[in-house]
C-alpha positions in Angstrom: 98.6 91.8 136.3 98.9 94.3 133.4 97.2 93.2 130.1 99.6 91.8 127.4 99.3 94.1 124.6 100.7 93.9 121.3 100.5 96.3 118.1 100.4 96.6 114.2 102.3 99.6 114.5 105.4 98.2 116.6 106.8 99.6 119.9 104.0 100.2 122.2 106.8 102.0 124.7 107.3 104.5 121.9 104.8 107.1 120.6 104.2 106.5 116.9 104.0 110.0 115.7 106.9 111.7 118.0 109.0 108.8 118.9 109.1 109.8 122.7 109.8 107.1 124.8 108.3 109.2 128.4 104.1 109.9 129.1 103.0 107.2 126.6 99.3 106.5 126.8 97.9 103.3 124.7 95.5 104.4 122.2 92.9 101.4 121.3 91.7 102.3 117.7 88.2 100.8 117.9 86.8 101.0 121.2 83.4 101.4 122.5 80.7 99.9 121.5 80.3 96.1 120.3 83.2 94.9 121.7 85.4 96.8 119.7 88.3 97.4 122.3 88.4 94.0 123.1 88.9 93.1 118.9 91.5 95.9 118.9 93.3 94.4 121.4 93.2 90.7 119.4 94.2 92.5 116.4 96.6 94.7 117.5 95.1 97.6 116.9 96.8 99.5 119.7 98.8 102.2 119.6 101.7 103.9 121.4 101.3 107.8 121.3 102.4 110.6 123.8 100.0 112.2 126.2 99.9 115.5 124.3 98.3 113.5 121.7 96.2 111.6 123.2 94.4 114.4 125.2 90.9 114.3 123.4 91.4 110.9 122.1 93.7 110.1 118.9 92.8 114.1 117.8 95.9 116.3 116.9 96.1 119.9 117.7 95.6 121.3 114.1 96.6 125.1 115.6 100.0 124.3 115.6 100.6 121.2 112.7 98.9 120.8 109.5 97.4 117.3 110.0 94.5 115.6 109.2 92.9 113.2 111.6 95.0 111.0 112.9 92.5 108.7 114.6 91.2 108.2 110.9 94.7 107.6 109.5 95.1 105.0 111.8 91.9 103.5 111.4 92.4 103.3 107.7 95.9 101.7 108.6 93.9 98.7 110.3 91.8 98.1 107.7 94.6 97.8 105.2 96.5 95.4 107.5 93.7 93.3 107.9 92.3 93.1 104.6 95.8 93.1 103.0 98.6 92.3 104.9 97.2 89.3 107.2 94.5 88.8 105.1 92.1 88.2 108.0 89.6 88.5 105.8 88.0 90.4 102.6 86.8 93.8 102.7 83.0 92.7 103.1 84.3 91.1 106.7 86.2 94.3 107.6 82.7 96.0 106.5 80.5 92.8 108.7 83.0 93.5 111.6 83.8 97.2 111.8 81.0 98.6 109.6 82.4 101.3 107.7 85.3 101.7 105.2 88.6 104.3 106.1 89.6 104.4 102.3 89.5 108.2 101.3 93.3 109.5 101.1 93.5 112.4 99.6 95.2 114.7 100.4 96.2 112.8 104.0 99.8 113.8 105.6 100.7 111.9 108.8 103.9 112.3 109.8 105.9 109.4 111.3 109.2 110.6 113.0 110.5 113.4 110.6 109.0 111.5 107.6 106.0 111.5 105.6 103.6 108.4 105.5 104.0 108.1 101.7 108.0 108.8 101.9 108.2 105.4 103.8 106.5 103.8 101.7 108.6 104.7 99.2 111.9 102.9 100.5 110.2 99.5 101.3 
């Protein structure tokens, strides 16, 4: 029997970035060592993205699109949902849990199905 998964980021049949619906791979966010795979699937830090994305991890192809990491976008996405949208806990137990802080945004574009991460934000 298939794991129940569930994520921050919403549909985990439908790639975040391209909004494809075929070749969807699940993309833990922490995984590794300490356990982290197991928190990101308690947390919901799982995420749907397409193959072609997911080929050397959460890593975009930066040939062909402008983009900064991904994998760190998403990371820093995480920490703001725990720290301040569930309020899990502070930032000092996102530091005591995850050990490191994904705050630096400048100059960050992620594009999320034809619009930019800070145009959403925008019309919330």
């Amino acid at each position: 029997m298939a794991k129940k998964l569930w994520s921050i980021f919403g549909d985990l049949d439908k790639c975040l970035i391209t909004g494809m619906e075929r070749d969807i791979e699940r993309h833990h966010v922490f995984e590794g060592r300490q356990g982290f795979k197991k928190r990101s699937e308690e947390l919901g830090f799982v995420v749907a993205l397409h193959s072609s994305l997911h080929v050397n991890g959460a890593r975009l192809d930066t040939r062909n699109v402008n983009w900064v990491d991904l994998d760190h976008w998403l990371k820093r996405m995480c920490q703001e949902w725990y720290v301040e949208v569930a309020h899990i806990g502070t930032r000092q137990d996102w530091y005591n849990e995850f050990g490191k802080f994904f705050d630096d945004r400048a100059n960050e574009k992620i594009w999320l199905n034809g619009k930019w991460e800070w145009d959403l934000r925008k019309e919330k």
